[in-house]
C-alpha positions in Angstrom: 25.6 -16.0 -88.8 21.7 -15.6 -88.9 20.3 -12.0 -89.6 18.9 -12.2 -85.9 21.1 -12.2 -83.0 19.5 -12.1 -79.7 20.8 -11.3 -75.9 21.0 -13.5 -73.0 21.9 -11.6 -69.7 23.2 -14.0 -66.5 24.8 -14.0 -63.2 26.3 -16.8 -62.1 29.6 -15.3 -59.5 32.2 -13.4 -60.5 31.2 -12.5 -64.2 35.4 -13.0 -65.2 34.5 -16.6 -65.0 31.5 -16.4 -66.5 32.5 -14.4 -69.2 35.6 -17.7 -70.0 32.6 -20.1 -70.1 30.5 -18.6 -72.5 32.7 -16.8 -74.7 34.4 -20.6 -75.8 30.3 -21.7 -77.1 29.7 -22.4 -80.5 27.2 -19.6 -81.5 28.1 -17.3 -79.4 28.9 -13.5 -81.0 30.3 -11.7 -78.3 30.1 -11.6 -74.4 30.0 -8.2 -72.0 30.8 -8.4 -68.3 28.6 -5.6 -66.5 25.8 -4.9 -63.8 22.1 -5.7 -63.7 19.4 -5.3 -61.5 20.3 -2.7 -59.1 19.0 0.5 -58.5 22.1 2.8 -59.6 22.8 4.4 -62.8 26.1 3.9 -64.3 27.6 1.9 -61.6 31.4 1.4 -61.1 32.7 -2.0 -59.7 34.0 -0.2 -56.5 30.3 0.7 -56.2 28.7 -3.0 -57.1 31.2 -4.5 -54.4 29.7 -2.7 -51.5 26.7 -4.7 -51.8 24.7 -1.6 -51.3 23.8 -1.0 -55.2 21.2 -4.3 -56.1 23.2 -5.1 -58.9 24.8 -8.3 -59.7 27.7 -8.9 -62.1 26.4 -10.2 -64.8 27.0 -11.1 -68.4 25.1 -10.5 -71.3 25.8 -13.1 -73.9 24.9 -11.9 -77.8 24.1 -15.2 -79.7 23.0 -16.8 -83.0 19.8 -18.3 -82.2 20.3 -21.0 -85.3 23.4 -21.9 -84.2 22.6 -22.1 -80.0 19.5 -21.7 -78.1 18.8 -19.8 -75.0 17.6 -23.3 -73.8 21.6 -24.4 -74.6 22.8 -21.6 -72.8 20.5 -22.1 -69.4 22.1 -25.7 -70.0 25.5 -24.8 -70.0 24.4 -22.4 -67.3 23.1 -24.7 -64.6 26.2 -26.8 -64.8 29.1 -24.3 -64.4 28.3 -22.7 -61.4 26.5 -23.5 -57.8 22.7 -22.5 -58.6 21.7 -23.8 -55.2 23.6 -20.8 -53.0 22.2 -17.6 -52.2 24.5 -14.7 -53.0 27.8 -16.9 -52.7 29.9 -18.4 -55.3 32.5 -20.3 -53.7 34.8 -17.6 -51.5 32.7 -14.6 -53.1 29.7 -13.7 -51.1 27.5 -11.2 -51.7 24.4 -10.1 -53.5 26.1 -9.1 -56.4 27.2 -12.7 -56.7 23.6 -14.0 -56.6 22.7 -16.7 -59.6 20.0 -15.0 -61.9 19.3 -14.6 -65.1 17.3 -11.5 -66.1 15.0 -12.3 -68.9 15.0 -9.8 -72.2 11.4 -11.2 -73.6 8.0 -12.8 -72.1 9.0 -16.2 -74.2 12.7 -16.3 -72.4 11.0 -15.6 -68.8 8.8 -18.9 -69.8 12.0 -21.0 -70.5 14.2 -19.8 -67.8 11.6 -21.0 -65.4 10.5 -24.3 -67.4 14.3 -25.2 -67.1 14.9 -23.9 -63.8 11.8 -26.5 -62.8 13.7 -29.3 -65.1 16.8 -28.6 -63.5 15.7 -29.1 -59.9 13.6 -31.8 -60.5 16.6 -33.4 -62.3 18.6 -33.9 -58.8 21.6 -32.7 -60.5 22.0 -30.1 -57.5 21.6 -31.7 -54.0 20.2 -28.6 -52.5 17.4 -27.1 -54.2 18.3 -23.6 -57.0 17.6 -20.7 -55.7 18.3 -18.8 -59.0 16.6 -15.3 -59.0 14.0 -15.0 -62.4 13.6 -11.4 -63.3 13.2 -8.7 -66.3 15.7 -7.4 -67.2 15.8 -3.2 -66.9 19.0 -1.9 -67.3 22.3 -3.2 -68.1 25.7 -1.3 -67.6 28.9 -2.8 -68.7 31.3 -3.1 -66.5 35.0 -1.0 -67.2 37.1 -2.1 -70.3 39.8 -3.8 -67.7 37.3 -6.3 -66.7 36.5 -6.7 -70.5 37.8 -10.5 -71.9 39.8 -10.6 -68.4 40.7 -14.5 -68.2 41.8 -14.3 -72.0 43.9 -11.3 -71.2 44.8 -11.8 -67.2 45.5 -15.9 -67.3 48.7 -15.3 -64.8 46.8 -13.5 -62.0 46.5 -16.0 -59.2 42.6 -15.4 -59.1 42.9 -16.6 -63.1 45.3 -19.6 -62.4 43.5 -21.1 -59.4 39.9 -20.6 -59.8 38.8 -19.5 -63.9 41.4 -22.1 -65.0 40.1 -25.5 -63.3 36.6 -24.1 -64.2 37.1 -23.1 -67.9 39.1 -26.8 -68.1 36.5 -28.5 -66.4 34.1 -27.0 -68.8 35.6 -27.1 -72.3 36.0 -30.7 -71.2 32.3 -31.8 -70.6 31.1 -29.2 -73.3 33.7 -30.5 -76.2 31.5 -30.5 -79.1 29.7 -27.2 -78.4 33.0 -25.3 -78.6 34.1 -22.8 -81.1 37.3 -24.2 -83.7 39.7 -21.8 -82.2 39.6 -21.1 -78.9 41.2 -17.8 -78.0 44.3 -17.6 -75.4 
């Protein structure tokens, strides 16, 4: 692991499945589900799913730079969730559900747009993104329940039929950027 770790902080739905996604990438250190860009301190989850706070759910992602680049994450980002819907991923709807990524530096803010840009112009969406671009001011994590909740929940129904197919569908197309030993 290199001496410098940086942070990565993305919405992209329900941060439980998020959260399963990233924490299985080579590189990756460790992985918080919480809230971003809303206007209230210390928010609780009951709070963030009225809709009323601004925040999303979010993760932030602490990574090895040498090992995976914030350009590999946005990559692994576009592809494992809808970019193209505004404040809906699949059944959950809301603006805490929005696709974003809040930017931690001037230099990420340049490459979340450069591969937003790529992205669209790729085609690999039908409908154009809509992700949301923004700095990133505050970040709460969410409650310790929520914490590692696929790895630790995998029975719930919510688990079983919508963070299982997903995580599959991933560690499939993803193979050689997973860790060795994937936990669960």
């Amino acid at each position: 692991m290199s001496d410098k770790l940086e942070k990565a902080t993305l919405g992209g739905g329900c941060f439980w499945c998020t959260e399963a996604v990233f924490q299985d990438l080579k590189g990756v250190h460790k992985v918080v589900s919480g809230y971003a860009g809303g206007r209230v301190d210390n928010p609780t989850y009951h709070q963030v799913c009225t809709g009323r706070t601004g925040h999303a759910e979010v993760i932030q992602i602490t990574f090895d730079p040498e090992i995976i680049s914030f350009e590999d994450l946005l990559y692994v980002f576009w592809r494992t969730h809808d970019p193209t819907t505004l404040n809906q991923q699949g059944a959950d709807v809301g603006t805490q559900y929005r696709s974003v990524i809040f930017y931690h530096t001037e230099e990420q803010k340049a490459i979340a747009e450069k591969s937003k840009a790529e992205t669209d112009a790729s085609n690999l969406w039908y409908n154009r993104i809509v992700t949301e671009i923004s700095p990133l001011t505050n970040f709460y994590a969410a409650e310790g329940y929520h914490q590692n909740y696929f790895n630790q929940n995998g029975n719930q129904p919510y688990c079983r039929m919508v963070i299982d197919p997903k995580v599959r569908k991933f560690r499939k197309m993803f193979q050689g950027k997973l860790k060795d030993a994937i936990p669960g």
